[in-house]
C-alpha distance (Angstrom), angle and dihedral (degrees) to the residues before:
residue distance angle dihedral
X1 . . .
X2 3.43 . .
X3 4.33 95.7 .
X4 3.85 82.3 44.2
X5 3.84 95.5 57.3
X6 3.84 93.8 34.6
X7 3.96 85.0 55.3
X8 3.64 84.5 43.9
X9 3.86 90.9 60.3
X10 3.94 95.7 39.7
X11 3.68 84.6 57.0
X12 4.08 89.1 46.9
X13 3.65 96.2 43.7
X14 4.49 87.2 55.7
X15 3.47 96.2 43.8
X16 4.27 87.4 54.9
X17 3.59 80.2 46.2
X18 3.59 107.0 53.6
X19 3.81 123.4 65.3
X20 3.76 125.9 -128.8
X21 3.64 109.1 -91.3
X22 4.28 100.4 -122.9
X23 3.74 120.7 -141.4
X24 3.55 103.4 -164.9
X25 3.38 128.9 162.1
X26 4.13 139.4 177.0
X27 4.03 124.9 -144.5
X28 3.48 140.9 -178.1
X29 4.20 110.7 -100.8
X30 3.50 109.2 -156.0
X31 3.73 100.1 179.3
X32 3.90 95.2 38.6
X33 3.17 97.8 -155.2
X34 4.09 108.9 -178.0
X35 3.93 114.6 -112.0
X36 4.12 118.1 -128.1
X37 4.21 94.3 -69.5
X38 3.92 120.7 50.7
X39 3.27 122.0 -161.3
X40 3.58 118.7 -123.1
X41 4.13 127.5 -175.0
X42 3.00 143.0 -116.6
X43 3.55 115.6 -144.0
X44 3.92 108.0 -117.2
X45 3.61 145.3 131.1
X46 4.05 118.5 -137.5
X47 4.00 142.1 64.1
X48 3.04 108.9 -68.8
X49 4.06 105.6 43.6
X50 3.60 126.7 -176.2
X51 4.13 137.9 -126.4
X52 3.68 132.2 -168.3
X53 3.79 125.5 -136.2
X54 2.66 147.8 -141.0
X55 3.78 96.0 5.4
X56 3.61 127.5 9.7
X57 3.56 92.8 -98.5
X58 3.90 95.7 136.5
X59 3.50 96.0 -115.0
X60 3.71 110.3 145.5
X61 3.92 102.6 -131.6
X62 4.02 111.2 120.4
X63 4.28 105.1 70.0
X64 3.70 126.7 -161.4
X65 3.68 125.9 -160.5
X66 3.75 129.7 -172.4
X67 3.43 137.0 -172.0
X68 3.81 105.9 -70.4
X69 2.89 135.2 -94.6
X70 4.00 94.1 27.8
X71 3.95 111.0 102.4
X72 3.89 122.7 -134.2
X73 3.64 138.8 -146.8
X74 3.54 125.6 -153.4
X75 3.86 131.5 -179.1
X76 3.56 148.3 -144.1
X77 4.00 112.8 -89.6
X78 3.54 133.0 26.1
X79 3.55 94.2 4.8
X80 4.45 116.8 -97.0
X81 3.89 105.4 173.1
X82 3.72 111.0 -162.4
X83 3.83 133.9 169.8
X84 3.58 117.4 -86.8
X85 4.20 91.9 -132.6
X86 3.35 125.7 79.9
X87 3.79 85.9 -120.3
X88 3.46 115.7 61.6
X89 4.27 112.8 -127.8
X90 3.83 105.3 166.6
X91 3.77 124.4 103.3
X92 4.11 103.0 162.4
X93 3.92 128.3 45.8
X94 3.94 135.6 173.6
X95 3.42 125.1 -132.0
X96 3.58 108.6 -154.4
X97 4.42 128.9 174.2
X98 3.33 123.3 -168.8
X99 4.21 77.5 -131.8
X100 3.32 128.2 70.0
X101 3.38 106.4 -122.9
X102 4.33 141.7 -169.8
X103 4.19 100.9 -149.4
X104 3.33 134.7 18.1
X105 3.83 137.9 178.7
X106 3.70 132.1 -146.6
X107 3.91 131.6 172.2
X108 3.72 116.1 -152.2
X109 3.90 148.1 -174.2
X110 3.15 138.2 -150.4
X111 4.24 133.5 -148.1
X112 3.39 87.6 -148.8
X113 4.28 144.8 2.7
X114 3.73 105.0 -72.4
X115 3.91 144.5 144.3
X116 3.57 116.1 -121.2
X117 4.03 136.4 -176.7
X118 3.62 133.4 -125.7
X119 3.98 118.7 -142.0
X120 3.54 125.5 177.2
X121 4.10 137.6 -165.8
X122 4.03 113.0 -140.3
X123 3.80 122.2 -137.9
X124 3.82 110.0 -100.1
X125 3.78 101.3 35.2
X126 3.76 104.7 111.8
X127 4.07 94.2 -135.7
X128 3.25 123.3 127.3
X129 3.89 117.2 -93.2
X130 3.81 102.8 -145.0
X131 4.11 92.0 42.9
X132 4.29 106.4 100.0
X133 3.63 80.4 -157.8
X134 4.25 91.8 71.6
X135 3.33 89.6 56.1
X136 4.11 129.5 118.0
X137 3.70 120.1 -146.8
X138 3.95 111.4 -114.1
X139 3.85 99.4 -108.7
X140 3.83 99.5 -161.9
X141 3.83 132.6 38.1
X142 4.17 84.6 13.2
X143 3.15 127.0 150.3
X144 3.30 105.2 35.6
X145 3.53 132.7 -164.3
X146 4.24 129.4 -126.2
X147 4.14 128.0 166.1
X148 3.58 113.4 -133.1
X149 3.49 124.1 -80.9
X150 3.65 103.7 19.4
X151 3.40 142.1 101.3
X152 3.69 132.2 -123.0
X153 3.67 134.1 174.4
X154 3.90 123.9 -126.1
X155 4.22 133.0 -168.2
X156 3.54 116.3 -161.5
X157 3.85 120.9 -170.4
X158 3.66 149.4 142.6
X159 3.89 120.0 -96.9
X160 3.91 94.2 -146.5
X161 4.23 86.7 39.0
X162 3.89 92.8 -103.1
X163 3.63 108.3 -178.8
X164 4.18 119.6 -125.2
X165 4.17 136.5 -159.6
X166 3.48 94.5 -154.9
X167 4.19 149.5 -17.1
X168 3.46 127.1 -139.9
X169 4.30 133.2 -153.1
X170 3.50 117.6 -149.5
X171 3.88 111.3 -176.9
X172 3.69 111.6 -159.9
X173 3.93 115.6 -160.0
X174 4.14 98.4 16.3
X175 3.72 141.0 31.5
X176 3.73 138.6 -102.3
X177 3.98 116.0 -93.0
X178 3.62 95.1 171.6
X179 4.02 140.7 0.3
X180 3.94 109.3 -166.5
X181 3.63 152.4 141.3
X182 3.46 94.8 52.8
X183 4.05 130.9 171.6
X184 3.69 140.4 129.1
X185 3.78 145.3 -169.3
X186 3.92 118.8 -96.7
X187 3.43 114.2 -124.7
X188 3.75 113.5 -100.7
X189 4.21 97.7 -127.4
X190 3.63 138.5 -26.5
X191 4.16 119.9 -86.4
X192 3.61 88.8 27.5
X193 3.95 133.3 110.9
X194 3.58 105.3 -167.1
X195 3.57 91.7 -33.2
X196 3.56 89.9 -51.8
X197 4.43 118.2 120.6
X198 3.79 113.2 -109.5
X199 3.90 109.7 -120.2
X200 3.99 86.1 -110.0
X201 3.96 84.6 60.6
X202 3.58 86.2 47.4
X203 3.76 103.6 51.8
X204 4.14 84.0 42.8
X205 3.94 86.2 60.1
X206 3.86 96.4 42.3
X207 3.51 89.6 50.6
X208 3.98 96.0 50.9
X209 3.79 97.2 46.2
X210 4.36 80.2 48.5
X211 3.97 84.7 54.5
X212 3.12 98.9 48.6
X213 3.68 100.0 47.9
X214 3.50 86.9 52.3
X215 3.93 93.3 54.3
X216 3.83 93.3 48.8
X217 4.03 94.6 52.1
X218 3.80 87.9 49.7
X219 3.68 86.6 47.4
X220 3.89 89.5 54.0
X221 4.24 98.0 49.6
X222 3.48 82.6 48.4
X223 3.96 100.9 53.7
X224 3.65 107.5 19.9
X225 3.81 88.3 -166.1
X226 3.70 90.5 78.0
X227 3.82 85.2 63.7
X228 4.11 86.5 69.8
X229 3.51 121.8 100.6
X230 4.11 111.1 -144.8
């Protein structure tokens, strides 16, 4: 028993150890239809600015940060963020709810034709959510690829329902003239991808069941009467 609930451990101590492996992708949304929280602004001038979600109720609990030292503007409504020059200088902005959160939906435009990348922060990870620098590049569907002076709607999710702090847009050879039409869906509980344990939940219940196997054959050398069947 004791080799099973070492191995037991062992097994534990590498699924702690080992991060979930994220499938997430990013995809053109035509219809851009908003997920269950909108993102409403509040009006403000500075870097960062603030949203409220799910409602407009003014409370100050989505952030956006740009690169510094560009200035943003961001309205009343469903929330359009725009620089606060009359030339536009940004090229990278965080998207950061209070929530964690499993989709989310933005709508952007560029000044000019450009390729830009998609990065995202998991739930769980302990970095800071309005640093670039904890950021993972977007390994599939990024960069993408936008004319000028339109607008085009993008979906970004997990394919196992992993659950994120944050996404960040980093255009490459233009700037940012608006970021809008954002909203995303809540994560449905903590410890949870998708409804599916995290391998630290796992290795937690793998290493109780070993416990407790271990506590009922001690039990048994100690009162041989357990041994008896009735």
């Amino acid at each position: 028993m004791r080799k099973v609930l070492m191995a037991t451990m062992a097994a534990g101590a590498i699924a702690i150890a080992s991060p979930a492996i994220a499938a997430v992708t990013v995809a053109d949304d035509p219809v851009g239809t908003p997920l269950a929280s909108q993102i409403f602004g509040i009006a403000s001038t500075g870097n960062p600015v603030f949203g409220s979600s799910p409602n407009n109720s003014n409370v100050p609990n989505v952030t956006y940060t740009s690169n510094t030292p560009t200035l943003m503007d961001i309205s009343n409504g469903f929330a359009t963020i725009k620089d606060s020059g009359d030339t536009p200088t940004w090229f990278e902005v965080i998207v950061n709810p209070d929530l964690a959160f499993t989709q989310m939906e933005f709508s952007i435009q560029l000044t000019g034709e450009s390729d830009y990348d998609v990065y995202y922060l998991l739930s769980g990870s302990g970095l800071d959510a309005n640093d670039f620098a904890s950021y993972t590049l977007l390994a599939t569907g990024s960069p993408l690829h936008q004319d000028g002076s339109t607008d085009k709607n993008y979906l970004i999710g997990g394919d196992s329902g992993e659950s994120f702090d944050g996404i960040m847009i980093k255009v490459a050879d233009s700037n940012i003239f608006e970021f809008k039409h954002n909203s995303y869906d809540p994560d449905v509980g903590p410890g949870t991808h998708g409804g599916v344990p995290e391998p630290s939940t796992w290795a937690l219940m793998l290493l109780g069941f070993g416990g407790i196997g271990m506590a009922l054959r001690r039990s048994r050398k100690r009162n041989p009467a357990l041994m008896q069947v009735a």
